[in-house]
N, C-alpha and C positions, 0 to 999 in steps of 0.2 A: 679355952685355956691357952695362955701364949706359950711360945718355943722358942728357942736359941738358937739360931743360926751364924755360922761365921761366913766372911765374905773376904773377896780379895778386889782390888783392883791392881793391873800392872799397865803402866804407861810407858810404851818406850818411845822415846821425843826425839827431836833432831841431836839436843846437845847431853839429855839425862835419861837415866831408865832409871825408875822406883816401883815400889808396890804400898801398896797398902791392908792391914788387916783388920777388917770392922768384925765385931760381934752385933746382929741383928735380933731384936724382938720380934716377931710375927706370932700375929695373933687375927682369929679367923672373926672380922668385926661384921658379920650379918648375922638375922633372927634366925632365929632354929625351923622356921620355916622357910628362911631363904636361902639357893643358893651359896655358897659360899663364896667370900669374899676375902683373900687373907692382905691383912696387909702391915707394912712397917710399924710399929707403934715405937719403938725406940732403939737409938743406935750411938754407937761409940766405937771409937779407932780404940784395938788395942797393940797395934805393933803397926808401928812406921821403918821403913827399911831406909838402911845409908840410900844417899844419892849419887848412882854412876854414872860416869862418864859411858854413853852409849859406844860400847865397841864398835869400830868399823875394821874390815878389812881392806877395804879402798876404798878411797870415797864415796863410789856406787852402790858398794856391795857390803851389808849387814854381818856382824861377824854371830851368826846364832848359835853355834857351840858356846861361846866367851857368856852371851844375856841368856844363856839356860841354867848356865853355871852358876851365875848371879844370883838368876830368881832360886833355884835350890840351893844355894847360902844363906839365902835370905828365911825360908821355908824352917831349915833347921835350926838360925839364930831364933827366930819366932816361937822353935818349939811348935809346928804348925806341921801336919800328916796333911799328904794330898787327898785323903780319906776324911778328914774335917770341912772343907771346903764345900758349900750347899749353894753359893752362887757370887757371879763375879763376874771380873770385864776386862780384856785386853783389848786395847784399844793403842793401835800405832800411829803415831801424829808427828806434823810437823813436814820438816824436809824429808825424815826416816821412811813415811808411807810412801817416798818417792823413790824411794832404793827398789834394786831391783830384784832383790828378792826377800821384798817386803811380805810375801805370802806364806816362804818358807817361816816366815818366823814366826808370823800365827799361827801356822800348821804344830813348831815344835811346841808351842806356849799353851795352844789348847787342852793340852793333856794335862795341866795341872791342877784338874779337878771341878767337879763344880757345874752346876747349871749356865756357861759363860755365853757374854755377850762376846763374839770374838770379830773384830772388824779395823779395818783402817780407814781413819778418820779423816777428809780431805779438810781445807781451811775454815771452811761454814761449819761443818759440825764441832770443827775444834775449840771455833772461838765461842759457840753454844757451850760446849762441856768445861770451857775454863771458864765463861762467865756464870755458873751458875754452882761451878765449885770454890768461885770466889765471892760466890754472895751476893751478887750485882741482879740475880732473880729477885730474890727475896727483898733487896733494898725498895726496889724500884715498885714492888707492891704493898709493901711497907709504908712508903711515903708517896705516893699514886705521882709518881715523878719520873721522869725516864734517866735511865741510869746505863754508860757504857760500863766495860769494863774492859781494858789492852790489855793484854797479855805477850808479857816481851818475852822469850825465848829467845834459842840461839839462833835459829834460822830466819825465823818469822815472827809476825808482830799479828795476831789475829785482835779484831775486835768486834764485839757481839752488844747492842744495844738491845735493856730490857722497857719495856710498860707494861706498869699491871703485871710484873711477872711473865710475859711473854714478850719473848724474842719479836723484833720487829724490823732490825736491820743487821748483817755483816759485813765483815770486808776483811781482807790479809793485805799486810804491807812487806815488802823485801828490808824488813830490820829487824837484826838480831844481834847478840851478842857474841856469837860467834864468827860472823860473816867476816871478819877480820882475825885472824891468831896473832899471838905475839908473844914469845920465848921469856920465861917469866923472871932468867936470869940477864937472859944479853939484851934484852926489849928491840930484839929484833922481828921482823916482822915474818912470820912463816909462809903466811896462806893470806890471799884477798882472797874472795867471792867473785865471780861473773857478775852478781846483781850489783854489787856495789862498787865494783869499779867501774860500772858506767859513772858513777855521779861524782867517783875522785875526779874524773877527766874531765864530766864536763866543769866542775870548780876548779882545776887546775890547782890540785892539792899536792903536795909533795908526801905522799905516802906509797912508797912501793915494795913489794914483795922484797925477802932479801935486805932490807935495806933498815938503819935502823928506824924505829918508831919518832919520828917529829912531832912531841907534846902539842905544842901548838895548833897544828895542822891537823892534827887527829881530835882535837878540841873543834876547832873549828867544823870538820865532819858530824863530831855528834850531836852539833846544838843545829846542824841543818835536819840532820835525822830525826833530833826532836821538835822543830819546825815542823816535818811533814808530819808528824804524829798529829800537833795541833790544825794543821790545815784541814785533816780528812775528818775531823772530830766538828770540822766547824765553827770551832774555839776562834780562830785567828783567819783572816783571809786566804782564801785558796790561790797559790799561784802553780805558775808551769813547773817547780820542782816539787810538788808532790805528788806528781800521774810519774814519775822515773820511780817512786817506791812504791805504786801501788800494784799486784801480784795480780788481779786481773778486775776486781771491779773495787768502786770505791766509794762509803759512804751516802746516801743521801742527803738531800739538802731539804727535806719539806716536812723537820719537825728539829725543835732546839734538845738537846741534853742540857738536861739539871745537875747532872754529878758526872764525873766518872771514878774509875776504881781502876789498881793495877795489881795485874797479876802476872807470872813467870818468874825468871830465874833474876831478872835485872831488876823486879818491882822489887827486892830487899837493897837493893842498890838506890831506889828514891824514897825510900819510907826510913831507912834505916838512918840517922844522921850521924854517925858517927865515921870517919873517914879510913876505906879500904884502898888496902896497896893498889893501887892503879892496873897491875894485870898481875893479880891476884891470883885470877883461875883462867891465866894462858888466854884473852880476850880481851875486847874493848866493853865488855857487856858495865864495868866500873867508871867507867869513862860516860859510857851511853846513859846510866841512871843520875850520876851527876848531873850530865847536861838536864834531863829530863827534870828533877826535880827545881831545878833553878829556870827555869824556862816559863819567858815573861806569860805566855798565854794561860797557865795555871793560875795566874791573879783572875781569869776572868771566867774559873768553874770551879763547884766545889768538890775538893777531894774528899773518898773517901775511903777508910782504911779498909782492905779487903780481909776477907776469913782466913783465908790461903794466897800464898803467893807463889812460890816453886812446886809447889803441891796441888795447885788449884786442877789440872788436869789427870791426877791418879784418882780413877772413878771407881765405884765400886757399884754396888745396888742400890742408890741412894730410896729407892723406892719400887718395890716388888711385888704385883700381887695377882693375882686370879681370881681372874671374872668372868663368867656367862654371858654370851650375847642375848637379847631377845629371840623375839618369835617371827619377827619378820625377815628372815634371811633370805639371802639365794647364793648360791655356789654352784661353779662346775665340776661334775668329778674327775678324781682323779687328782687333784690341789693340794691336797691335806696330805700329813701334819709340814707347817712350813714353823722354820724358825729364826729368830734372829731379823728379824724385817725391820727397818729403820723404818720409822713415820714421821710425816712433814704434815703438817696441818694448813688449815684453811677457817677462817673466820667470816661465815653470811648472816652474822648479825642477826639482830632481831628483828624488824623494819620488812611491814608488809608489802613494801613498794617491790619494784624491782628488782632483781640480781645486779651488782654488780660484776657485769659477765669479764667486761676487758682485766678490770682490776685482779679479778680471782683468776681468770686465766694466765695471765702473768706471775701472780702469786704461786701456780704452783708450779709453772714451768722453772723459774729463779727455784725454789723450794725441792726440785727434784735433780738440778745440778749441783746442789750439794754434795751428793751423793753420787756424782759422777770423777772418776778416777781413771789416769792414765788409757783414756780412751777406750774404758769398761763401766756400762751404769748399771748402779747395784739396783736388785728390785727393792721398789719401795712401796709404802702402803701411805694412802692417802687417807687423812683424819676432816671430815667433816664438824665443823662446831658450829655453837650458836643457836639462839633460842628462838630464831625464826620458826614460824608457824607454815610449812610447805605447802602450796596450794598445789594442784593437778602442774598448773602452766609451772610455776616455778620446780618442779622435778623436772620437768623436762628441758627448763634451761639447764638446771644442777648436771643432768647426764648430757648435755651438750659442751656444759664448760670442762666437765672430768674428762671429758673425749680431750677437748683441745690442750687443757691444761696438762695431759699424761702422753700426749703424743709421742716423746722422745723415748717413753716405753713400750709402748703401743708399738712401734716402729720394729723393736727391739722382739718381736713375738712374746714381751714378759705379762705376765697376767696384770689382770687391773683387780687392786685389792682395796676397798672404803672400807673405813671403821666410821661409823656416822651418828653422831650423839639421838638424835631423835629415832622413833619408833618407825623407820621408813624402808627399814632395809631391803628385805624384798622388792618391792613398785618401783623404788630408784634401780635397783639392777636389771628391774625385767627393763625399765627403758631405755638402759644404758646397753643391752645385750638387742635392743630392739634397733638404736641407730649406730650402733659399733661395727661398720661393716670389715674389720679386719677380724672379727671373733676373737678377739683373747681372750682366754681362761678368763674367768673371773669370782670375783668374792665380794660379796657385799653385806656388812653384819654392821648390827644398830645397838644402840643401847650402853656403849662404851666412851670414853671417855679420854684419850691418849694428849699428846700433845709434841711441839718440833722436837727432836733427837731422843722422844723413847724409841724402845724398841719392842717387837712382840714378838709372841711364839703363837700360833694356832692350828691347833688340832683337830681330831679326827671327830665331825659331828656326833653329838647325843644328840638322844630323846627324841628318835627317829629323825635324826635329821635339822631337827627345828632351832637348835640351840649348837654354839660353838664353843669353846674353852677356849678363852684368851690368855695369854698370861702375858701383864705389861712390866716393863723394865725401864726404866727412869735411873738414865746415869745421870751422877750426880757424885759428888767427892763424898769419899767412902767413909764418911764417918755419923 
């Protein structure tokens, strides 16, 4: 029999905070002789909140009394009890997760009810949850085509390319719409950025703080800014001025994109053709979408229009549900219940030959600083896929590459957690406990199915032991 659930997501960004409020169908889709399995069966937004200007107190420091106030404004416009609330996700992104007391603000926002994912979101994960709140999942296994999707913000510029619905490259760029302010009556100039006054200087642009705004010159800036959009995209030749916006890594070059799609607060700035006041909202973010949309390198990829665009990163449950592990487990005591664990996945194919050891070791090392923040790495749980058929030899690469691949957790004394699609659970962990000479804790359960930016909750073994309770969390835009 299905059930009603309501959900929230609350996103507070570099330049905006909103929420969102979905109403969820779950309903428990296994036989009555199985396990239980509940899962989404249908969903719909039913209250969208104004969009804030995210209070600061200084530009380091988060103003959290001001975005408490907010989200309980928001709570009682909606007509919404913190007592309705059955699951959700605050998730802080952007420059914001860079403030320095980015934690207090999770700490005061988790109490707002709810089974929540609660977490700060570094550039990889962001540009995962905006590309798939904007559709660029879904496009790109729709049309077996590979599909970015940018997402412009005030700070930063994240981009997340999809195949087949799965993530397969990121990167963040130093462009935003806010990186520049501008007084919406004097069009004087308030605030540069650090990031982006390296590249006024080094074009020797006449844009300075204090100083009024030079149309021109500020033109000039945004069509370079949308230059390096297309450089790192692959669109247009890469030259030496698109590694000054790139925030620390950038693009690969050894597959083409078919489409891209835009998402944040500027993509209504190049979808939108009708023409806004110039600094409209105290920014160049109108300036920067202009350029973007008229930018030669767009003749040579196809646009397309996203689901969400300012929206695209308020997440909620997009997908929720509880499942059982199999029978071949292994865990250390003392582990359980853990919650809230971000999983980064790994694909070994189906292909009886060999592992690809170097590849997948790379893959999870990149895949696990994701998830590394202000010189703190969150634990993460590692998702094995793929319908390879394990032979004895190849477990024993599998727990040679999860050693190498998880090192910078392993280092960290954090347990080593597999969620591994095949029936192997146990035998990969006795091996992996067999050549792991630093002993970390560890958890090794089969039979599950996750993928990059869910997240999980696992509990306190049944059924003596043999079986775990997972329960996965799939952000995704809350509607």
């Amino acid at each position: 029999m299905a059930e009603k659930i309501l959900s929230v997501g609350i996103d507070v960004g570099t330049t905006t905070t909103q929420l969102i409020f979905s109403e969820l169908l779950i309903e428990n889709t296994a036989s009555d002789f199985s396990v239980p399995c509940i899962k989404i069966i249908d969903k719909k937004i039913i209250y969208r909140s104004e969009i804030y200007f995210t209070p600061l107190i200084t530009p380091t420091k988060i103003d959290v009394q001001k975005i408490k106030e907010l989200i309980e404004h928001e709570y009682q416009k909606g007509k919404i009890a913190k007592s309705d609330i059955s699951t959700g996700a605050v998730i802080i992104t952007g420059e914001t997760a860079r403030k320095e007391n980015s934690e207090s603000v999770l700490n005061s926002l988790s109490d707002f009810a709810g089974d929540f994912v609660v977490a700060t979101a570094g550039p990889e994960l962001e540009s995962i949850l905006a590309g798939r709140g904007a559709g660029a999942d879904i496009e790109s296994k729709s049309r077996h085509e590979v599909v970015a999707n940018v997402d412009i913000g005030g700070g930063t510029t994240n981009i997340s390319v999809f195949k087949n619905g799965e993530v397969i490259d990121t990167c963040c760029l130093d462009i935003g719409g806010r990186l520049i302010k501008v007084d919406k009556i004097t069009h004087r100039v308030t605030y540069i950025s650090k990031k982006i006054q390296k590249l006024i200087e080094i074009n020797s642009l006449n844009i300075h703080e204090n100083s009024l705004i030079n149309n021109s010159e500020l033109m000039k800036l945004t069509k370079i800014l949308s230059s390096g959009i297309g450089e790192v995209l692959n669109v247009s030749k890469r030259t030496e001025l698109s590694k000054y916006m790139v925030t620390d890594k950038t693009l690969r070059e050894d597959y083409k994109i078919d489409h891209v799609m835009f998402s944040g607060g500027v993509a209504d700035c190049i979808y939108q053709k009708e023409s806004k006041e110039a600094f409209e909202f105290g920014d160049i973010g109108v300036n920067l979408g202009k350029s973007i949309s008229e930018s030669y390198w767009l003749e040579n990829i196809n646009v397309i229009k996203s689901i969400e665009t300012i929206r695209a990163t308020v997440i909620g449950a997009g997908n929720h549900t509880t499942t059982i592990s199999g029978s071949t487990i292994l865990y250390s005591k003392g582990v359980f219940p853990l919650k809230n664990i971000p999983v980064v996945s790994v694909d070994v194919g189906d292909e009886e030959d060999e592992l690809r050891q170097d590849d997948l070791i790379e893959t999870i090392e990149t895949k696990i600083k994701w998830f590394e923040l202000s010189d703190e790495q969150q634990l993460v749980a590692l998702s094995i896929s793929g319908n390879r058929k394990f032979s004895f030899k190849n477990i024993e690469e599998m727990a040679d590459i999860v050693l190498k691949g998880m090192d910078l957790l392993l280092a960290k004394d954090r347990p080593i957690i597999i969620i591994i699609e095949k029936d192997i659970g146990k035998i990969l962990g006795l091996m992996i406990q067999k050549v792991n000479l630093r002993n970390n804790p560890l958890i090794c359960i089969d039979s599950i199915k996750v993928r990059d930016g869910d997240y999980i909750d696992i509990g306190t073994p049944l059924s003596g032991g043999k079986v775990v309770p997972v329960v996965v969390k799939t952000l995704a835009l809350g509607y």
